[in-house]
C-alpha positions as CSV (number, residue, x, y, z in Angstrom):
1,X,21.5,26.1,10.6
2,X,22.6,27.9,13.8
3,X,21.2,29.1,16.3
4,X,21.1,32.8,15.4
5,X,19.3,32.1,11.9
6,X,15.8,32.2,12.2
7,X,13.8,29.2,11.2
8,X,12.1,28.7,7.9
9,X,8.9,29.9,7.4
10,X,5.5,28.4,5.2
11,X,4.4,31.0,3.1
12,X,0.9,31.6,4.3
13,X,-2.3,31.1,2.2
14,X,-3.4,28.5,0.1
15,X,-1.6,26.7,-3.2
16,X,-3.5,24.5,-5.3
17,X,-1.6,21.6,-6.9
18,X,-4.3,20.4,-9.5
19,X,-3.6,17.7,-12.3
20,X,-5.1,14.4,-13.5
21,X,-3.4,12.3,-11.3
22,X,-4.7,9.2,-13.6
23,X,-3.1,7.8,-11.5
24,X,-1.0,9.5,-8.9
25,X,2.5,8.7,-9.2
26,X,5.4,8.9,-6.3
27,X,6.2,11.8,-8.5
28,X,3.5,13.6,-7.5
29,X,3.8,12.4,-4.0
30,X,7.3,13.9,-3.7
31,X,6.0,16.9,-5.0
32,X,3.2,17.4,-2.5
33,X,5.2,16.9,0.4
34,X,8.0,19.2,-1.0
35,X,5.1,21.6,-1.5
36,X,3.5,21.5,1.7
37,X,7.4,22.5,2.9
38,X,6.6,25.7,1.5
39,X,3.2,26.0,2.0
40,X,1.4,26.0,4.9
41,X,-2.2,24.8,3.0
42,X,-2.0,22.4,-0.2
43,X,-5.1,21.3,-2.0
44,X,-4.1,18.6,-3.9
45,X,-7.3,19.0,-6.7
46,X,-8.4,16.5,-9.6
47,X,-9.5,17.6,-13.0
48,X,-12.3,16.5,-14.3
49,X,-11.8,17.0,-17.9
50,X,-14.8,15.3,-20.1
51,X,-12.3,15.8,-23.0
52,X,-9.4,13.6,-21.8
53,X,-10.2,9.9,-21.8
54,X,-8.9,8.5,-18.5
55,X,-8.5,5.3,-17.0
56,X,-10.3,6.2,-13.2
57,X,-13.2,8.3,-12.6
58,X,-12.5,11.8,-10.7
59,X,-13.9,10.2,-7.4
60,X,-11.4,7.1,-8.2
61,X,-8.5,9.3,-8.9
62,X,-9.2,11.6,-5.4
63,X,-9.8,8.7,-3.2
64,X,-6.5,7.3,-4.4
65,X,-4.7,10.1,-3.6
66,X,-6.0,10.2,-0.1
67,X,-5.3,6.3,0.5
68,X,-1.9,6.9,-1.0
69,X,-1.5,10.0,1.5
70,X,-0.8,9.7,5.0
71,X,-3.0,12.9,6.9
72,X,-1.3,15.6,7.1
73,X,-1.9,19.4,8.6
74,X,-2.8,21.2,5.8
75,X,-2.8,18.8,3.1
76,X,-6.7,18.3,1.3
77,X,-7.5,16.5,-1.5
78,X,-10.6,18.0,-3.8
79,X,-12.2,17.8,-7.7
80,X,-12.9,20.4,-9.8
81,X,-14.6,20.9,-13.2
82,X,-14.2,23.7,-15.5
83,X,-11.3,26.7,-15.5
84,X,-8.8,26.0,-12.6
85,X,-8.1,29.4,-12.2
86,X,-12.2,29.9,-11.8
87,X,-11.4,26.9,-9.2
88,X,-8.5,28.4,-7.7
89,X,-10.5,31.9,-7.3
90,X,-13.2,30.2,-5.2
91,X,-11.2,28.8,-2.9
92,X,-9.2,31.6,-2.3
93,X,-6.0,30.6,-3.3
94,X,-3.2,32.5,-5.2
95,X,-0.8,30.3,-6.2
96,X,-0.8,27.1,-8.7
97,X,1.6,24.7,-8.3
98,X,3.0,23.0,-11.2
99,X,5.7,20.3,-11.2
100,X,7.9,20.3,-14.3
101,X,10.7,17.0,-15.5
102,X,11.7,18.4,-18.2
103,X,11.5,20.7,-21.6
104,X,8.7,19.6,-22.9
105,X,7.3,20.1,-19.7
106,X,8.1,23.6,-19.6
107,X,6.9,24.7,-22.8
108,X,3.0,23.2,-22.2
109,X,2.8,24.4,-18.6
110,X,4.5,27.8,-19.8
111,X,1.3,28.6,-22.1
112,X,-1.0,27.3,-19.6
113,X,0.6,29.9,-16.8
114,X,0.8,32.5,-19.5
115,X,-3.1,31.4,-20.0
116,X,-4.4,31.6,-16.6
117,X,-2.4,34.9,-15.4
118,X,-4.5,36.5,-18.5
119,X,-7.5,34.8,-17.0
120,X,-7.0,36.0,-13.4
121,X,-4.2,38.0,-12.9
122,X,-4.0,37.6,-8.8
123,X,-3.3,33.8,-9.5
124,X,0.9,33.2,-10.2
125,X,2.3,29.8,-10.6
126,X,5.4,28.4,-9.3
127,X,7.2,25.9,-11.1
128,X,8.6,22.9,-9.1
129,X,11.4,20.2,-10.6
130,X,10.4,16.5,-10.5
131,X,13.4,14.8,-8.3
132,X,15.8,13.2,-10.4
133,X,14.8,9.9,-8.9
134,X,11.3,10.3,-10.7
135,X,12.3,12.6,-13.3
136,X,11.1,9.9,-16.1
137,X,8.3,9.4,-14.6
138,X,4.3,10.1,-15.9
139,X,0.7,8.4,-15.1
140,X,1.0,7.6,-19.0
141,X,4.4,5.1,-18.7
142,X,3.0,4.0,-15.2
143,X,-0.9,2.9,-17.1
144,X,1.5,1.8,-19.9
145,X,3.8,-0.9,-17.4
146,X,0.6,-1.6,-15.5
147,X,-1.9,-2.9,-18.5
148,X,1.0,-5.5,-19.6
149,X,1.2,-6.1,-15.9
150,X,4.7,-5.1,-15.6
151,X,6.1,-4.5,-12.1
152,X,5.0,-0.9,-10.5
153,X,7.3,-1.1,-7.2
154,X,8.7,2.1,-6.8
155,X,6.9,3.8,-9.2
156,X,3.2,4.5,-7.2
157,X,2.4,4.0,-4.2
158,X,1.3,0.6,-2.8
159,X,-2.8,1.1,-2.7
160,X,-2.6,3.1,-6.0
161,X,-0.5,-0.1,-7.7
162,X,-3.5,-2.9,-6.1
163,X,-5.9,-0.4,-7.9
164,X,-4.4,-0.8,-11.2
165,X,-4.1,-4.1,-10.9
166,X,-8.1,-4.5,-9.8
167,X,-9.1,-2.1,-12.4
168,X,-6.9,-3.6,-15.2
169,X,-7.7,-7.6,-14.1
170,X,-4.2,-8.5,-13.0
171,X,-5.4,-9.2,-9.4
């Protein structure tokens, strides 16, 4: 950059990053700090889906996240239950973030976009691609490696690996 461009900006407002995170992965580490490069707030917010079957509770899964996160301006960590773009509404946000790794990917969080801009058209979402270096990676393979107590270096952070290992007996 020289000096006569102007520095990059945050877009300004909210973005709400939701997921399981069951459990957070460096995948979805990269891809909050990438997002909090283009947004100036990031709420980082759990699902609570009574549906899905997961391995941590909510409050499990968000106080991970903030163990595994180093505090940051703008950066928050919340739960929600019910329709995110209900969630996304009250708290005033406009954008859903979505991290996508491949075409599979795309297809699922395609409908769900499609879905929730029905639901509430002032909400868009912007699609971000997974780094190649975690491109494979999913809290499925990750609870997969960790319940035959394979090695999870590299693929979560350090807390969130001694919390699958507590939670899983291979302490």
């Amino acid at each position: 950059m020289t000096d006569s461009e102007p520095e990059p900006t945050l877009c300004e407002g909210l973005a709400i990053y939701p997921g399981s995170f069951d459990p957070i992965t460096n995948g979805h580490v990269e891809l909050i700090f990438r997002g909090l490069e283009v947004f100036d707030r990031l709420v980082v917010a759990v699902a609570h889906n009574p549906r899905k079957q997961t391995l941590f509770t909510t409050d499990e899964r968000a106080e991970m996240i903030r163990q595994a996160l180093p505090e940051r301006k703008g950066l928050e960590v919340d739960s929600f239950e019910g329709l995110l773009v209900d969630y996304a509404r009250a708290r005033g946000a406009h954008v859903i973030l979505r991290g996508l790794r491949a075409v599979a990917d795309f297809e699922y969080e395609l409908q769900m976009a499609n879905m929730n801009k029905k639901l509430c058209p002032g909400v868009e979402t912007l699609f971000m691609m997974t780094g190649e270096r975690y491109f494979f990676l999913s809290s499925q393979s990750v609870r997969e490696v960790a319940t035959f107590g394979g090695p999870l270096d590299g693929l979560v952070p350090e807390t969130v690996a001694e919390a699958l290992r507590r939670k899983l007996g291979h302490d």
